[in-house]
N, C-alpha and C positions, 0 to 999 in steps of 0.2 A: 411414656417413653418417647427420645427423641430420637428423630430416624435424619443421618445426615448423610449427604450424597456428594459424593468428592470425584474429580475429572477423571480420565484415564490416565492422564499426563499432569502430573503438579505441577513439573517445570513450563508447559505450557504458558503463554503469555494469555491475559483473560480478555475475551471477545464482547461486543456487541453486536447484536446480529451478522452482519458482514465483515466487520472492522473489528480490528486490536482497540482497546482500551486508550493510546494515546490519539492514533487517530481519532476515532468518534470527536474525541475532545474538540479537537484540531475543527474539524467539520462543524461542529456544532457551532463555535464561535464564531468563524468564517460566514458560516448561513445566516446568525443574526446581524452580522456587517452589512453581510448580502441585502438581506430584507430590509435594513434601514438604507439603504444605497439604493435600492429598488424604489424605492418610497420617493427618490430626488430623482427619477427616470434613469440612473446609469445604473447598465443591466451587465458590466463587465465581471465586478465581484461577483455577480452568481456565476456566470458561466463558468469562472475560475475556480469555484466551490465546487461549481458540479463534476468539473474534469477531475478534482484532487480528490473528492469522492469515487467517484469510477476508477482512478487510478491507485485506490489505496484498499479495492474490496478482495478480502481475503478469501481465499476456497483454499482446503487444504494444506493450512501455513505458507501458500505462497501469495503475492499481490502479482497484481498487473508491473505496477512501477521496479519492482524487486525483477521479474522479468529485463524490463527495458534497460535497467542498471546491468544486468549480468550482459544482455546483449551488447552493449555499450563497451564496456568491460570486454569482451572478445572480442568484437571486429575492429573497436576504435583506437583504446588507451594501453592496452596490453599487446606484447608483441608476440609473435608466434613464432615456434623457434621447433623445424622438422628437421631432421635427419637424414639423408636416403644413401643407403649400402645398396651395393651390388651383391647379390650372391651368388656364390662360388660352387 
């Protein structure tokens, strides 16, 4: 008999450890550029791997970068638009 085990959430997007599924990808290819770039002394692709790693690790369906977007998103590109009545 087989015993199969399915998420809580189907709609869920499917993880790697820290990372969605497109990420890791993303990462993974980035790190082997990295490591052949590292190999000819220029250390800037990894650092750039490393930040879009850190920037792309998921806790709780949220990232870091998804933060900075939404911040961005209300203090910068979006306008804010308050009201104020007196009352009577």
């Amino acid at each position: 008999m087989k015993t199969y085990i399915y998420p809580q959430n189907l709609r869920a997007s499917a993880n790697i450890w820290f990372w969605n599924l497109k990420d890791f990808a993303i990462l993974a290819v980035a790190l082997l550029i990295s490591i052949v770039a590292a190999a000819q002394l220029f250390f800037i692709p990894f650092v750039l791997t490393a930040c879009f790693g850190f920037l792309t690790i998921r806790v709780e369906e949220r990232t870091i970068m998804d933060f900075i977007k939404y911040a961005v998103s209300y203090f910068i590109t979006t306008q804010q638009y308050f009201e104020w009545e007196l009352k009577r």
